[in-house]
N, CA, C and O atoms as CSV, one atom per row, in Angstrom:
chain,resi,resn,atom,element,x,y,z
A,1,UNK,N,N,-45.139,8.488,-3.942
A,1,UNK,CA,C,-44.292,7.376,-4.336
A,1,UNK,C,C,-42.942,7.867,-4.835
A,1,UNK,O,O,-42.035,7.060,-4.628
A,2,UNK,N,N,-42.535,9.176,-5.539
A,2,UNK,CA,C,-41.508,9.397,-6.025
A,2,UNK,C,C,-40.768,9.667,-4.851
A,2,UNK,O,O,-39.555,9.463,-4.903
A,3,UNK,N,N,-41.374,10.176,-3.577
A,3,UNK,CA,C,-40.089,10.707,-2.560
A,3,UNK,C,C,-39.624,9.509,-1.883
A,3,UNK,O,O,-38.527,9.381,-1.340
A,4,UNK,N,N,-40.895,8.319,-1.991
A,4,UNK,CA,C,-39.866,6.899,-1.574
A,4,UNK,C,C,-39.021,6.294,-2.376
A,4,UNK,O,O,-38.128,5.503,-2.072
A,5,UNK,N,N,-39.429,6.818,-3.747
A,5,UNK,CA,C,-38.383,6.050,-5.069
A,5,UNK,C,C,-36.714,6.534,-4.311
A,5,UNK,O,O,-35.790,5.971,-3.725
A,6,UNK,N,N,-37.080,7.921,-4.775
A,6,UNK,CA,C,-35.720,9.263,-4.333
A,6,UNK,C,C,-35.074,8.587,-2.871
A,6,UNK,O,O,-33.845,8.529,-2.885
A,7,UNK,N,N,-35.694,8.106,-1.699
A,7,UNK,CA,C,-34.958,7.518,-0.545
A,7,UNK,C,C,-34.167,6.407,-0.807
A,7,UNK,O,O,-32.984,6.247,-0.509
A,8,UNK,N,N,-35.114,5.454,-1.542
A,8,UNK,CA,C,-34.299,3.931,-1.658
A,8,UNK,C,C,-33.324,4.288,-2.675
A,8,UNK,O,O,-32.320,3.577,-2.616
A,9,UNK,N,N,-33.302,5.473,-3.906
A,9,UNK,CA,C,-32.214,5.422,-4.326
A,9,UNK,C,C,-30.861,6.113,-3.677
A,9,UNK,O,O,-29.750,5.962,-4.186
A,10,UNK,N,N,-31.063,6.761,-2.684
A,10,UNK,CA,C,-30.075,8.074,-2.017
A,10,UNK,C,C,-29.881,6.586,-1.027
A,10,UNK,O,O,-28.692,6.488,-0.726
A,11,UNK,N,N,-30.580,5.613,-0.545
A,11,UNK,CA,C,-29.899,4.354,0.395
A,11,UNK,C,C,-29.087,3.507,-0.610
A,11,UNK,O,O,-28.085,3.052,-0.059
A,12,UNK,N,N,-29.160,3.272,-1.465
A,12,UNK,CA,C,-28.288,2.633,-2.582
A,12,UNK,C,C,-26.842,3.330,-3.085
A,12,UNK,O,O,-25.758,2.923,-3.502
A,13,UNK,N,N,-27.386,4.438,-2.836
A,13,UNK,CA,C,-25.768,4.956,-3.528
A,13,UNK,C,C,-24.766,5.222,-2.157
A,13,UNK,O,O,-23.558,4.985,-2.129
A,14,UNK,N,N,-25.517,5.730,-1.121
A,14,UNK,CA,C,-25.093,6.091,0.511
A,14,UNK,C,C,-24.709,4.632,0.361
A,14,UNK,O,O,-23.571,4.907,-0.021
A,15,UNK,N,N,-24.718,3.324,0.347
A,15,UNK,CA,C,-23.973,1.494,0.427
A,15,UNK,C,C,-23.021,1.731,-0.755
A,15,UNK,O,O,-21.862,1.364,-0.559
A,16,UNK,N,N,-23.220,2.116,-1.594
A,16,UNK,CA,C,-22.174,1.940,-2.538
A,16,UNK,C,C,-20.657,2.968,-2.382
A,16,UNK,O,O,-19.565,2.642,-2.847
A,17,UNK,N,N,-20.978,4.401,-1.521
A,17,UNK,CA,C,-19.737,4.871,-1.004
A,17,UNK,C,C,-19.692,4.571,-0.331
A,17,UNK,O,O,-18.970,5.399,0.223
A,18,UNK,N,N,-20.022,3.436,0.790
A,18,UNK,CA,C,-19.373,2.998,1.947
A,18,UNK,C,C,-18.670,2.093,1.374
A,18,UNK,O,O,-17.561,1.952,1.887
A,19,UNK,N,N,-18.948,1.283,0.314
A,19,UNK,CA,C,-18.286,-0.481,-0.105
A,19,UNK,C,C,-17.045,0.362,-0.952
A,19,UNK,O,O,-16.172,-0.421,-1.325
A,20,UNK,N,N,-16.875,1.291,-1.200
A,20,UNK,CA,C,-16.166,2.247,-1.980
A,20,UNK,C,C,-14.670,2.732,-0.972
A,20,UNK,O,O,-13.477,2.585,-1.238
A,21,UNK,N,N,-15.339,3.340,0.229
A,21,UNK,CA,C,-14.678,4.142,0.857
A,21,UNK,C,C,-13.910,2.960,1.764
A,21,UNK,O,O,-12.801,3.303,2.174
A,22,UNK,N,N,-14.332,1.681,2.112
A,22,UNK,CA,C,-13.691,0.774,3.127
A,22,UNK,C,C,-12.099,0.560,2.643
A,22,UNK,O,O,-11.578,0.464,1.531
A,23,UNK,N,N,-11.693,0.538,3.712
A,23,UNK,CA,C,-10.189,-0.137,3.973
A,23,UNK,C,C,-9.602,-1.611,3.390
A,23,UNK,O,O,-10.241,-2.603,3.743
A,24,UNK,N,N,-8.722,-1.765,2.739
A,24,UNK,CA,C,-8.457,-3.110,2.408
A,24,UNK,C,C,-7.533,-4.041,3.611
A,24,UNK,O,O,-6.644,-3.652,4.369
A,25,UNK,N,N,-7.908,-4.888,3.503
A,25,UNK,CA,C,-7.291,-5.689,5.279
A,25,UNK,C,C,-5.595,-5.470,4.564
A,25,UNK,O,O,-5.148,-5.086,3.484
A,26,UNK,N,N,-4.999,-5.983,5.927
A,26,UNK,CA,C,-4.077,-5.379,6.396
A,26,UNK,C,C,-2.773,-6.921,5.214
A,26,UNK,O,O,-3.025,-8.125,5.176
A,27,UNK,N,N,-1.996,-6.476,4.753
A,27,UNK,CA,C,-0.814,-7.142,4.576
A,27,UNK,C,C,-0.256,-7.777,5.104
A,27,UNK,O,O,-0.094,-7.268,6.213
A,28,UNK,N,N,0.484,-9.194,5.012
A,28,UNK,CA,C,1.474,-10.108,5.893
A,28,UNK,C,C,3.061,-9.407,5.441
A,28,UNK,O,O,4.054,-9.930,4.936
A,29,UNK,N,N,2.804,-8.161,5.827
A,29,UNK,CA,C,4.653,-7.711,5.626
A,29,UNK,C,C,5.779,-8.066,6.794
A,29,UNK,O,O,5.818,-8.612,7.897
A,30,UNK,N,N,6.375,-7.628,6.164
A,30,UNK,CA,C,8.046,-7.705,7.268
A,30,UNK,C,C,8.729,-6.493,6.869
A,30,UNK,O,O,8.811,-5.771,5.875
A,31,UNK,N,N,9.166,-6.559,7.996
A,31,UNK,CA,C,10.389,-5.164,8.163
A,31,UNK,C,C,11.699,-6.094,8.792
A,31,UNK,O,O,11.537,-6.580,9.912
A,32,UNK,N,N,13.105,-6.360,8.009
A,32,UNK,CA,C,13.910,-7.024,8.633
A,32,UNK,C,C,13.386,-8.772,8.801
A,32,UNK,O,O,13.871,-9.476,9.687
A,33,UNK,N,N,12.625,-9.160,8.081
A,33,UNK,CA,C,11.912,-10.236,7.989
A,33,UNK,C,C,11.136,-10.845,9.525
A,33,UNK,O,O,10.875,-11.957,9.985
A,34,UNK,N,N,10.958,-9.393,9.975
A,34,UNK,CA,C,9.819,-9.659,11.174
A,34,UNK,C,C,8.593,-9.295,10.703
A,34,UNK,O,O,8.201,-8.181,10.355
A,35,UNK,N,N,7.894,-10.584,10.729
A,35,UNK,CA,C,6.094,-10.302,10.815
A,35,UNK,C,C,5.795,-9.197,11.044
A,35,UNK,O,O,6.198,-8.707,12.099
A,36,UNK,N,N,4.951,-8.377,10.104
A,36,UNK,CA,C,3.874,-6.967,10.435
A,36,UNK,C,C,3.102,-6.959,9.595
A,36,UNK,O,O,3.348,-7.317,8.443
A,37,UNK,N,N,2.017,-6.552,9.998
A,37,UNK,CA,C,1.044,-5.943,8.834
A,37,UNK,C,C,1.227,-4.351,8.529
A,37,UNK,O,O,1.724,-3.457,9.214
A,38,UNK,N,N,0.746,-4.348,7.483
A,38,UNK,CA,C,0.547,-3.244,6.801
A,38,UNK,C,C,0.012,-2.876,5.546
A,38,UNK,O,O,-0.462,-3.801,4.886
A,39,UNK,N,N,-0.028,-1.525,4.973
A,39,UNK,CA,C,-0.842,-1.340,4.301
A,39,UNK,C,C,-0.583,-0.352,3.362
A,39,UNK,O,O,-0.678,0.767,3.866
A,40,UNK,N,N,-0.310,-0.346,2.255
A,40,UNK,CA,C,0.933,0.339,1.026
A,40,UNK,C,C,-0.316,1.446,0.040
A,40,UNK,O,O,-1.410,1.308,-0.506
A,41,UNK,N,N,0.256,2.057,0.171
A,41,UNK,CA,C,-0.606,3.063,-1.151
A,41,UNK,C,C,0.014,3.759,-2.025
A,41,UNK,O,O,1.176,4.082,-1.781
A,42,UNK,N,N,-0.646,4.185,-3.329
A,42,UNK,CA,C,0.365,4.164,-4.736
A,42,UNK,C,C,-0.085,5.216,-5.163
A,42,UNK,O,O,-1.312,5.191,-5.265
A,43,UNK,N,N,0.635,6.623,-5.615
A,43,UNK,CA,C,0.383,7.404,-6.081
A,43,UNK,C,C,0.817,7.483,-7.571
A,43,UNK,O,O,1.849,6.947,-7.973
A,44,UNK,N,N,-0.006,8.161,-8.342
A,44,UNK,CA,C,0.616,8.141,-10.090
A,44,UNK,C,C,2.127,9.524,-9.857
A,44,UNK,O,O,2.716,9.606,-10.935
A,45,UNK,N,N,2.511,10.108,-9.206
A,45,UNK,CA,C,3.684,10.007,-9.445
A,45,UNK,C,C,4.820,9.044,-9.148
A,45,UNK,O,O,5.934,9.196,-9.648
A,46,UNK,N,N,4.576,8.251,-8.492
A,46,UNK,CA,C,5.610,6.837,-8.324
A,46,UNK,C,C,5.793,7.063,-6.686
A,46,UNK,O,O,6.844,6.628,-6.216
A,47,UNK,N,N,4.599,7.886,-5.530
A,47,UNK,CA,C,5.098,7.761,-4.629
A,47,UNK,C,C,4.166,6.717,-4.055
A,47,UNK,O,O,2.967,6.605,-4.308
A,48,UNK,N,N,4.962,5.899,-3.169
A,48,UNK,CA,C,4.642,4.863,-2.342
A,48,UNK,C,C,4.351,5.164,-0.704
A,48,UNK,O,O,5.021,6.122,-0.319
A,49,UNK,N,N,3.687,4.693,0.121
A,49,UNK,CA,C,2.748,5.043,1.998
A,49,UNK,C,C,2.880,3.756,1.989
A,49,UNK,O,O,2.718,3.049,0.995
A,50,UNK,N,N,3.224,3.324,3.251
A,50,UNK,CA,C,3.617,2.713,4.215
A,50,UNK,C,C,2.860,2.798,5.276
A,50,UNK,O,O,3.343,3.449,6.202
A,51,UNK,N,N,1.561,2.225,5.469
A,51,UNK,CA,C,1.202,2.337,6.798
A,51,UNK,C,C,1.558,1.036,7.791
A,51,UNK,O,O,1.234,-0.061,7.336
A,52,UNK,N,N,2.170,1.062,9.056
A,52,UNK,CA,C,2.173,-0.061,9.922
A,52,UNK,C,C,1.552,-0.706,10.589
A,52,UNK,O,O,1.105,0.289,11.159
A,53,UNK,N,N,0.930,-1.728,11.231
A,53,UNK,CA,C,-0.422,-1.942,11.977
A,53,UNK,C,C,0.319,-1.492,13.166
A,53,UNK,O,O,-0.550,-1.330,14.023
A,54,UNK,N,N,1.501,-1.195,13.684
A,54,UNK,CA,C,1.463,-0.585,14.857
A,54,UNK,C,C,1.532,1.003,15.267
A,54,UNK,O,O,1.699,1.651,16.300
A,55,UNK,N,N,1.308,1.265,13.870
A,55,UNK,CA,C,0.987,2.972,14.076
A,55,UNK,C,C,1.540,3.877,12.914
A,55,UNK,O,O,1.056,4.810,12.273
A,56,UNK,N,N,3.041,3.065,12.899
A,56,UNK,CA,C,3.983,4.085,12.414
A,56,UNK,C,C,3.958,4.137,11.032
A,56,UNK,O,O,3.435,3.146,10.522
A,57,UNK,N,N,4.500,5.281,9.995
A,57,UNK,CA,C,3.971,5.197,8.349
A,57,UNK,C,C,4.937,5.970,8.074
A,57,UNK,O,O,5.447,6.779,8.849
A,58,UNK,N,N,5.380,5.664,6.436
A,58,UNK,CA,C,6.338,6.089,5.744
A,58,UNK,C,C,6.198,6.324,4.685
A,58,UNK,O,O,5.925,5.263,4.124
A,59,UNK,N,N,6.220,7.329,3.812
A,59,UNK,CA,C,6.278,7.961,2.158
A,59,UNK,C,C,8.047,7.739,1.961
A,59,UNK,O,O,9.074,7.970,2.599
A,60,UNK,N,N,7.687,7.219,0.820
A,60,UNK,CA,C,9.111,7.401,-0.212
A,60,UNK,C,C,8.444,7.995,-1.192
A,60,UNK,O,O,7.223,8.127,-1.282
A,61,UNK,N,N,9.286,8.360,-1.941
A,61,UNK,CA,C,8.881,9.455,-3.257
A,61,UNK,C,C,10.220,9.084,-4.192
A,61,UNK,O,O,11.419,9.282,-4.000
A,62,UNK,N,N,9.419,8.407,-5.380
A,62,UNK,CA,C,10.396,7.946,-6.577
A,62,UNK,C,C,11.477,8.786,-7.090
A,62,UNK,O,O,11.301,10.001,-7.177
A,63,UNK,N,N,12.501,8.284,-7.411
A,63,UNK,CA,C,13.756,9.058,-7.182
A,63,UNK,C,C,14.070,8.748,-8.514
A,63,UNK,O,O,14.479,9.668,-9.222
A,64,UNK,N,N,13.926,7.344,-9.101
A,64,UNK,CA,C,14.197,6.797,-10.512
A,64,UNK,C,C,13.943,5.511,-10.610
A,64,UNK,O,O,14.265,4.484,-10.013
A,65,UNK,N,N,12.884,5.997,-12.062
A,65,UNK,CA,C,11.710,4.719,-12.281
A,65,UNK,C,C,12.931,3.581,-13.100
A,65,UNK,O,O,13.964,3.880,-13.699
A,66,UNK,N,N,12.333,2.245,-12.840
A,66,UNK,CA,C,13.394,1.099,-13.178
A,66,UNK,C,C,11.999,0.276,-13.350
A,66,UNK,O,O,10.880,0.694,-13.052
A,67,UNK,N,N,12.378,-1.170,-13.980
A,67,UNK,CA,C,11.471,-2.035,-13.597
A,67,UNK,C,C,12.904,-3.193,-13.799
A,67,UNK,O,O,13.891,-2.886,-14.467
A,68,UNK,N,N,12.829,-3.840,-13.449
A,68,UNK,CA,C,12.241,-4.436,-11.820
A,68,UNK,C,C,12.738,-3.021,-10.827
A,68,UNK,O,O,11.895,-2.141,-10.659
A,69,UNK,N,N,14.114,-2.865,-10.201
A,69,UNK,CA,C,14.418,-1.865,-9.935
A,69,UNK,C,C,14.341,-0.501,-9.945
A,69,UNK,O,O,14.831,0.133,-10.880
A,70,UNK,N,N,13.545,0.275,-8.619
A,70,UNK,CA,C,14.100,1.083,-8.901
A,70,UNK,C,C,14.495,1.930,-7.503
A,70,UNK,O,O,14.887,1.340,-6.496
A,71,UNK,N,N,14.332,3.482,-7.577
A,71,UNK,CA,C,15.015,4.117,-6.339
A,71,UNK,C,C,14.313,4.913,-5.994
A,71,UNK,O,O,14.119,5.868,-6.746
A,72,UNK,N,N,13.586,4.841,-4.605
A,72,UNK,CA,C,12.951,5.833,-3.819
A,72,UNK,C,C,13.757,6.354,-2.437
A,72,UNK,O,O,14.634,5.669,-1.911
A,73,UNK,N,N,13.407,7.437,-2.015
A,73,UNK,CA,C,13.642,8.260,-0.860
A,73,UNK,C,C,12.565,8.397,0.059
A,73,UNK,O,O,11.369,8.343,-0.227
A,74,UNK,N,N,13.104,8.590,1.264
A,74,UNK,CA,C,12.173,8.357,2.252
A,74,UNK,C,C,12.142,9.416,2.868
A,74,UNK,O,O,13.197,10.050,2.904
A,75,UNK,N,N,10.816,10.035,3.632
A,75,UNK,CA,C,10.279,11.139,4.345
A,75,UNK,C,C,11.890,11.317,5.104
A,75,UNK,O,O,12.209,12.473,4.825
A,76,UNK,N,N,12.633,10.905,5.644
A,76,UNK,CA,C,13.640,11.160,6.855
A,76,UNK,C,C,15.087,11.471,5.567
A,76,UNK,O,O,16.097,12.113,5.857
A,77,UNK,N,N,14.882,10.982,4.502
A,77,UNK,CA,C,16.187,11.018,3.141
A,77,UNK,C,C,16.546,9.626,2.893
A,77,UNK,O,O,16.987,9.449,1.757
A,78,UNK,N,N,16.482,8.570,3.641
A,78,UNK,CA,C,16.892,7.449,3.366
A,78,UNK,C,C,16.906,6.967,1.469
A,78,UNK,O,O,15.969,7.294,0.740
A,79,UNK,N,N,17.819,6.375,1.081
A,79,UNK,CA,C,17.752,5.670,0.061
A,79,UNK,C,C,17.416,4.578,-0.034
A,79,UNK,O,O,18.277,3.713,0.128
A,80,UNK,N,N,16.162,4.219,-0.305
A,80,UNK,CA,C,15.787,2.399,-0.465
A,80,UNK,C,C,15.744,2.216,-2.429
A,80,UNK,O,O,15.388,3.098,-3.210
A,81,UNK,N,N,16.213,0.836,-2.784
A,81,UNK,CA,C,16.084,0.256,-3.840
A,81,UNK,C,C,14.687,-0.304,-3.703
A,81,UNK,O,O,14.215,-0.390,-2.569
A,82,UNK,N,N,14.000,-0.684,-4.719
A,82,UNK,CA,C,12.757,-1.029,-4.882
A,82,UNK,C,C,12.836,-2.451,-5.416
A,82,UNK,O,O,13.283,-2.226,-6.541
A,83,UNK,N,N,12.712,-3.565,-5.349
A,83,UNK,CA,C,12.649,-4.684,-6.304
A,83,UNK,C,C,11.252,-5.099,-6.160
A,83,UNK,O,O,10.840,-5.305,-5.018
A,84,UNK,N,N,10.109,-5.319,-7.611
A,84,UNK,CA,C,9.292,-5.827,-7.837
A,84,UNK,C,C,9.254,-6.880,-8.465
A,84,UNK,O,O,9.497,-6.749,-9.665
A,85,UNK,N,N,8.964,-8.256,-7.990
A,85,UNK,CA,C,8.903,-9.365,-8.151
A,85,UNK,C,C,7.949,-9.989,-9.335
A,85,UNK,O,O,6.834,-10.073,-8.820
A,86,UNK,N,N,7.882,-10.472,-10.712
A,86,UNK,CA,C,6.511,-11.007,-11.139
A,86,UNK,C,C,5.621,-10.781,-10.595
A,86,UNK,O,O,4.866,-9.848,-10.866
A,87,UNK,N,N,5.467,-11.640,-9.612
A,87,UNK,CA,C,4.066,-11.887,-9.103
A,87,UNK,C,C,3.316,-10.651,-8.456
A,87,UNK,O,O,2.133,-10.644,-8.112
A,88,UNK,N,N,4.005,-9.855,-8.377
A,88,UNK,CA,C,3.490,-8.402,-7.774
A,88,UNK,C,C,4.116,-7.785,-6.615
A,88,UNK,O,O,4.060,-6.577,-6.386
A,89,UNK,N,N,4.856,-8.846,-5.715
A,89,UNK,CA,C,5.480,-8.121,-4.480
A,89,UNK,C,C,6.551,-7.533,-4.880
A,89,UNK,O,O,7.108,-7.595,-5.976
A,90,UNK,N,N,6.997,-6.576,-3.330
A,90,UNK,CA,C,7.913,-5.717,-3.803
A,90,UNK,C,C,8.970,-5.906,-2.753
A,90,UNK,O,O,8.504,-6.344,-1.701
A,91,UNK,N,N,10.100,-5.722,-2.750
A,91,UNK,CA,C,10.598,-5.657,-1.705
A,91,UNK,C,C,11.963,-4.278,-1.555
A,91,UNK,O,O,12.804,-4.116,-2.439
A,92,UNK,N,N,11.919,-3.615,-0.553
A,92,UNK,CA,C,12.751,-2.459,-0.398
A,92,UNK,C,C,13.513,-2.339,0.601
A,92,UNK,O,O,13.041,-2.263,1.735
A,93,UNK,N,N,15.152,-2.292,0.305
A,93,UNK,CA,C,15.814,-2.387,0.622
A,93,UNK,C,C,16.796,-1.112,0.548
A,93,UNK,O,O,17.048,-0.524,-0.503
A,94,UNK,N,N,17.424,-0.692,2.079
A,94,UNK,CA,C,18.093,0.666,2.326
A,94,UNK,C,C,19.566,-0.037,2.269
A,94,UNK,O,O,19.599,-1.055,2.961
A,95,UNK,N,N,20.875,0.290,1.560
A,95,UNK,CA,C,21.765,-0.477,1.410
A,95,UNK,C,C,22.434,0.190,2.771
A,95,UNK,O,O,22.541,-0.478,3.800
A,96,UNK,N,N,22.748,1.172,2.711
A,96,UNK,CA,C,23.535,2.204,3.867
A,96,UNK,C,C,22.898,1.229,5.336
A,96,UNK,O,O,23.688,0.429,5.837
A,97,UNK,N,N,21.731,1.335,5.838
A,97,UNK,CA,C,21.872,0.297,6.896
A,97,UNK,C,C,21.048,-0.438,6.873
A,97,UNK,O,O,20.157,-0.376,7.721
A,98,UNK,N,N,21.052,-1.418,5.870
A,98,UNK,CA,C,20.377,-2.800,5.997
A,98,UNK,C,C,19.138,-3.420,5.729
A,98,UNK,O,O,18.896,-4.561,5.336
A,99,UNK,N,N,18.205,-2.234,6.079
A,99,UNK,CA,C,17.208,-2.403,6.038
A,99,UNK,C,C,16.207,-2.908,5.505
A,99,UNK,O,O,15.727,-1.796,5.284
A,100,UNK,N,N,15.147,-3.861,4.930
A,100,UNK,CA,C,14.349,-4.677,4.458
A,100,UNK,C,C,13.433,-4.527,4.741
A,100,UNK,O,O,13.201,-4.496,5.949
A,101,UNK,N,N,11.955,-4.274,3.417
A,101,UNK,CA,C,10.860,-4.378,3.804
A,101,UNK,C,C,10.249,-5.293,2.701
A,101,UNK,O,O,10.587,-5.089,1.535
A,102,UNK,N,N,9.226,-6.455,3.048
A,102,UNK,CA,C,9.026,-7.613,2.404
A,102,UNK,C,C,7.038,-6.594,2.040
A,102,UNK,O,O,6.345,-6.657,3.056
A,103,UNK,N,N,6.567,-6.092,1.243
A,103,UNK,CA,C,5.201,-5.908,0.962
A,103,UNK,C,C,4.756,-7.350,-0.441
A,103,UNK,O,O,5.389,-7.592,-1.468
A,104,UNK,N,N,3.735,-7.901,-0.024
A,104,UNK,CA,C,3.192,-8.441,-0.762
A,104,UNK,C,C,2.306,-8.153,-1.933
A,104,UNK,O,O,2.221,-6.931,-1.818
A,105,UNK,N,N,1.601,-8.456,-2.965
A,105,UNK,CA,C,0.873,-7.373,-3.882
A,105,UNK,C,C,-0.189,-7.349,-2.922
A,105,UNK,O,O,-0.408,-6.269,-2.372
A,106,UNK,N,N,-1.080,-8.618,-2.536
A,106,UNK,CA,C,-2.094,-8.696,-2.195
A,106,UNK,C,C,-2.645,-9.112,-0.369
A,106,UNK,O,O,-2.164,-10.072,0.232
A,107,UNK,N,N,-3.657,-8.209,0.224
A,107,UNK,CA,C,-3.380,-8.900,1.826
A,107,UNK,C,C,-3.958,-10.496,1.537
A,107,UNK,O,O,-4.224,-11.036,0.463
A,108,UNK,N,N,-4.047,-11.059,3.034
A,108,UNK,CA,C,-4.061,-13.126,2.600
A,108,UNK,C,C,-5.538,-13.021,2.143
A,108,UNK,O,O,-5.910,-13.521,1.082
A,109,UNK,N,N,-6.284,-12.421,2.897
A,109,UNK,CA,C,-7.855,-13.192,2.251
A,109,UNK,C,C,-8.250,-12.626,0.612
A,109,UNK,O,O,-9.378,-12.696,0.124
A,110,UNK,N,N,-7.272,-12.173,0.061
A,110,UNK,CA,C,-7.294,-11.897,-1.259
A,110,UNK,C,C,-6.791,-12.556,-2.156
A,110,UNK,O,O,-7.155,-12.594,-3.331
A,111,UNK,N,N,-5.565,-13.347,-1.459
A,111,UNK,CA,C,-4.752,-14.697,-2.408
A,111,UNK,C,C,-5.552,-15.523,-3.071
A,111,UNK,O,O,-6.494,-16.164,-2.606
A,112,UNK,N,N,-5.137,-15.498,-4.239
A,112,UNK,CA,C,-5.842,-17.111,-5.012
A,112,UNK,C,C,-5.511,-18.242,-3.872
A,112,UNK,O,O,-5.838,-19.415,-4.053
């Protein structure tokens, strides 16, 4: 009986790093206020990932912490401003050419 105890518990914890390890659905972002998904990740030094649902991904790395504002750099050097909104979104903006990215805090089936 103990080596079936020992299975059902090694199947319990084997479900709990899978519900652990899963992906969070994908974001209603924009780039230039065109529809994309994507998918943002936060490091405790202030760097921010960018993944795209069409492939492509981007690190900035905090340049200078602000709140609301502040200033990250991008894998290529780009300068984007950071604005975080109340409610949790963020939006980043490259002044030199234009550029806009709309991230939300949360993807939709997570919205209140």
């Amino acid at each position: 009986m103990l080596l079936g105890g020992a299975v059902l518990s090694l199947g319990w914890l084997t479900c709990g790093l899978v519900m652990i390890g899963r992906a969070e659905g994908w974001k209603a972002c924009a780039f230039n206020d065109q529809p994309i998904g994507c998918r943002d990740t936060h490091s405790p030094d202030g760097t921010v990932r960018i993944v795209w649902q069409d492939g492509k991904a981007m690190t900035y790395r905090l340049e200078k912490q602000g709140f609301p504002f502040s200033t990250l750099r991008d894998s290529l050097g780009g300068i984007w401003e950071r604005q975080i909104f109340v409610q949790g979104n963020a939006v980043f903006t490259n002044k030199a050419n234009g550029n806009r990215i709309f991230v939300p805090l949360r993807p939709e089936a997570n919205r209140p």
